[in-house]
C-alpha positions in Angstrom: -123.2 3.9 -4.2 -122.9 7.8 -5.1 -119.4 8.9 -4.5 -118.0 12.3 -4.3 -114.6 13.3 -6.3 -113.3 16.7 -4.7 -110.4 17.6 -7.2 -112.4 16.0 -10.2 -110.6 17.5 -13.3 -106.9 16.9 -12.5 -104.8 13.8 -13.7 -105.0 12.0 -10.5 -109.1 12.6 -10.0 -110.0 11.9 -14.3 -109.1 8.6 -13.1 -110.7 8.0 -9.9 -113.6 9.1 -11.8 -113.3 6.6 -14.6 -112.5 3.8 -11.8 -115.8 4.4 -9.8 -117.9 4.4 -13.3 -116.8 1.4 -13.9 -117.9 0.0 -11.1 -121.4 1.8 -11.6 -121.1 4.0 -8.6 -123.3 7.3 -8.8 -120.1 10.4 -9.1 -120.1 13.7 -7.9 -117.3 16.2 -9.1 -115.8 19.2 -8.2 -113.3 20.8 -9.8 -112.8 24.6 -10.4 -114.9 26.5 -13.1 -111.5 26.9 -15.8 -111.2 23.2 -16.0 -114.8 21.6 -16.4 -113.6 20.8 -20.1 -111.3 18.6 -18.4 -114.6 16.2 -17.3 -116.1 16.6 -21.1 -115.8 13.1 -21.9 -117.7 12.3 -18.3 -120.3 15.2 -18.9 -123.9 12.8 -19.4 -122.4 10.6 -16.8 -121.5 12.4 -13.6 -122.5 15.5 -12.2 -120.2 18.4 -11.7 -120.1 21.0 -8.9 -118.1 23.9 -10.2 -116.1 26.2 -8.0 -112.7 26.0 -5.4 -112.7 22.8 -3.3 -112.0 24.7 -0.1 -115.3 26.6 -1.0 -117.4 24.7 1.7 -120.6 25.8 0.2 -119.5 23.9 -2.4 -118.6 21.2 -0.4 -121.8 21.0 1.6 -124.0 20.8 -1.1 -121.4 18.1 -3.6 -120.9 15.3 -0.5 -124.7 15.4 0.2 -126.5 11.6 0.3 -122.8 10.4 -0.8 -121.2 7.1 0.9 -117.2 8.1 0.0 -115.3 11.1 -0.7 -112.4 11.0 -2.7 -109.9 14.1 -2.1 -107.1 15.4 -3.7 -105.5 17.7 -1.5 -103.3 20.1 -3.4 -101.2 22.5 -1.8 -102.4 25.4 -4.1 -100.8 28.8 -3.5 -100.9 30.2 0.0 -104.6 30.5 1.3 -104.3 27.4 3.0 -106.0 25.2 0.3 -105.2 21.6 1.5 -106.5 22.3 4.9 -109.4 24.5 4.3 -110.6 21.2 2.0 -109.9 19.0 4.2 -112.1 20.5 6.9 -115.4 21.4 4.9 -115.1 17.5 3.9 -114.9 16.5 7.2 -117.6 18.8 8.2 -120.0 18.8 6.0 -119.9 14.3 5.0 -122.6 12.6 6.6 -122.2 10.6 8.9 -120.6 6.7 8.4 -118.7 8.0 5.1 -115.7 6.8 3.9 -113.4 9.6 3.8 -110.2 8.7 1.7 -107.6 11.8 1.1 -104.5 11.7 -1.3 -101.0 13.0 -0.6 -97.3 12.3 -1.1 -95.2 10.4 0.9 -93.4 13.5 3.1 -96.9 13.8 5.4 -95.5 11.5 8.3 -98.5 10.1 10.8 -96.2 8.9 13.6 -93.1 10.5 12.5 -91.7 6.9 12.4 -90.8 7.3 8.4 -87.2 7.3 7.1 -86.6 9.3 4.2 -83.6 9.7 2.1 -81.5 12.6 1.8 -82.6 13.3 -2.0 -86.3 13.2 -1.2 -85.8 15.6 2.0 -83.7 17.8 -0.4 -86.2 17.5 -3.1 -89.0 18.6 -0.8 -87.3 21.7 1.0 -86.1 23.2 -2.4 -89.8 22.7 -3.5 -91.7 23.4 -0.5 -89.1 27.2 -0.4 -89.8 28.1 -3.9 -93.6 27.4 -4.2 -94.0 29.6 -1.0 -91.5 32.6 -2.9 -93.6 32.7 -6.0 -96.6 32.0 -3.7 -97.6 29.0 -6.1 -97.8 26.0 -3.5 -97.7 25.9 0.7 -96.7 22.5 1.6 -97.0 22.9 5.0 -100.6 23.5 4.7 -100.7 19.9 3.5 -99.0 18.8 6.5 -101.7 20.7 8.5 -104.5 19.0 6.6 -103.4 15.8 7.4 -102.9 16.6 10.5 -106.5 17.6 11.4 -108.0 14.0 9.5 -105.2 12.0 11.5 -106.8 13.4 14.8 -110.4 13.0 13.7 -112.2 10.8 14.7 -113.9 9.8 11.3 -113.9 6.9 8.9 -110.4 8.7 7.0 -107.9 6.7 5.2 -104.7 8.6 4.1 -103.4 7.4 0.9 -99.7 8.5 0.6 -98.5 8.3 -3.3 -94.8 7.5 -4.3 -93.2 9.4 -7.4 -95.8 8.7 -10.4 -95.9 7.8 -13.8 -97.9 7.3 -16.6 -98.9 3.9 -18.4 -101.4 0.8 -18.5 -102.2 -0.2 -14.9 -100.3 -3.0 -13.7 -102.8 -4.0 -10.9 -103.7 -2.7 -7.2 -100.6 -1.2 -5.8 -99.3 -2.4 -2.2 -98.5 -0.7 0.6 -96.6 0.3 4.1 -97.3 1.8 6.8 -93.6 3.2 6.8 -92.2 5.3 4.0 -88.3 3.5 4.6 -89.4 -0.2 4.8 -87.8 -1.8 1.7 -91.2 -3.3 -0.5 -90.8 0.5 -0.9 -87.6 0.9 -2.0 -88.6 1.7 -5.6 -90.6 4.6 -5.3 -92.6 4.0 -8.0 -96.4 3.8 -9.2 -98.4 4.2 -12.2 -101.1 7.3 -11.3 -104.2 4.9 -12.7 -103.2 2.6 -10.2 -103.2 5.2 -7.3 -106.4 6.2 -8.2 -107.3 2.5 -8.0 -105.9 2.3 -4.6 -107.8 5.6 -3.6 -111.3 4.4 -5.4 -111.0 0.1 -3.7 -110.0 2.2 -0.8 -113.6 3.3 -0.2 -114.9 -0.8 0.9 -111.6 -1.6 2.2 -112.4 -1.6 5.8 -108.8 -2.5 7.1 -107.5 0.9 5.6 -109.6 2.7 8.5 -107.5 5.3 10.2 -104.4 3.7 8.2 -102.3 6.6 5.9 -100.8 3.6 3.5 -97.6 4.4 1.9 -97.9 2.7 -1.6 -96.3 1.6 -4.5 -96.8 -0.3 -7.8 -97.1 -4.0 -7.3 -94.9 -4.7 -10.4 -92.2 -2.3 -8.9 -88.8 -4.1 -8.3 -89.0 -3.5 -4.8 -92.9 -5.2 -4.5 -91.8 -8.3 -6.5 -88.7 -8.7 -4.5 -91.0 -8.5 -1.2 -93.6 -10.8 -2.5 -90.5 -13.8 -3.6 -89.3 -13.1 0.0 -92.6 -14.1 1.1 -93.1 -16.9 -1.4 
């Protein structure tokens, strides 16, 4: 299977790109000119489309003949970056491919997600400071989800808890409501949402599902799993 990884270079995509190699899928990446040495240690094994994801030239030509696309939308100064990559994936992937996007847990799909007060803090302090120094436009992430929610192709949103580093503990589990308590802990290791991203891609169930996920060793996931014991 040839798989495309838009957002190749950053933490998140190294490992989505190591995760498909190892299970000898063909990888595309793309990933901005400045940060190619990032995919060094990938060079004679994937091939690399350099240049802004939202450039949909670029797009067109890196998701050709591929069956899944992998995105990382990033909210990346304010030129809507999230959105303009989301569309030129949806556009320009052929038709029947799985389209699985990543983002954090404040995108809301039916608006039926209870957050706390420290995470709604958390995100309007962020979300008014990246738009001052005109670093990051979280709104435009909103927006991006909001156009593959209403499409009608074969899109799974895949909506990461806070992250940390480590060995991976083992496919993460998930919710379709950021509030429900096998939540509760708020916790996943980033090579393990890269392994939820990558098994995403022949996961049929996840179709038109924006998961909410955290690690499966998390307090929260082990109390849910004795509860259902």
């Amino acid at each position: 299977m040839k798989v495309c990884i838009v957002g190749a270079s950053g933490k998140l995509g190294q490992y989505m790109v190591q995760h498909c190699l190892d299970r000898g899928y063909e990888v595309v990446g793309v990933c901005r000119s400045k940060s190619i040495d990032k995919l060094d240690r990938f060079k004679d094994r994937i091939t690399i489309f350099p240049g802004a994801t939202n450039d949909r030239e670029i797009i067109s030509q890196a998701v050709a003949g591929c069956k899944g696309v992998l995105t990382v939308l990033v909210p990346w100064g304010v030129q809507q970056y999230s959105s303009g990559t989301a569309q030129a994936v949806m556009d320009f992937a052929e038709p029947g491919t799985r389209l699985i996007f990543s983002c954090g847990w404040h995108i809301s799909r039916d608006n039926k997600d209870v957050y706390s007060w420290k995470l709604k803090t958390f995100e309007k302090i962020f979300e008014g400071l990246g738009r001052f120094f005109r670093l990051l436009e979280i709104n435009d992430q909103v927006e991006a989800c909001r156009r593959i929610f209403e499409s009608d192709l074969l899109w799974t949103v895949v909506r990461g808890s806070d992250l940390e580093e480590g060995e991976s503990q083992g496919l993460p589990v998930w919710s379709r409501h950021v509030g429900d308590p096998i939540l509760k802990s708020n916790l996943t290791r980033r090579v393990d949402f890269a392994l939820f991203m990558v098994a995403a891609i022949e996961n049929d169930e996840l179709i038109h599902e924006a998961p909410a996920i955290v690690g499966c060793q998390s307090p929260s996931a082990l109390e849910h799993a004795k509860d259902q014991a």
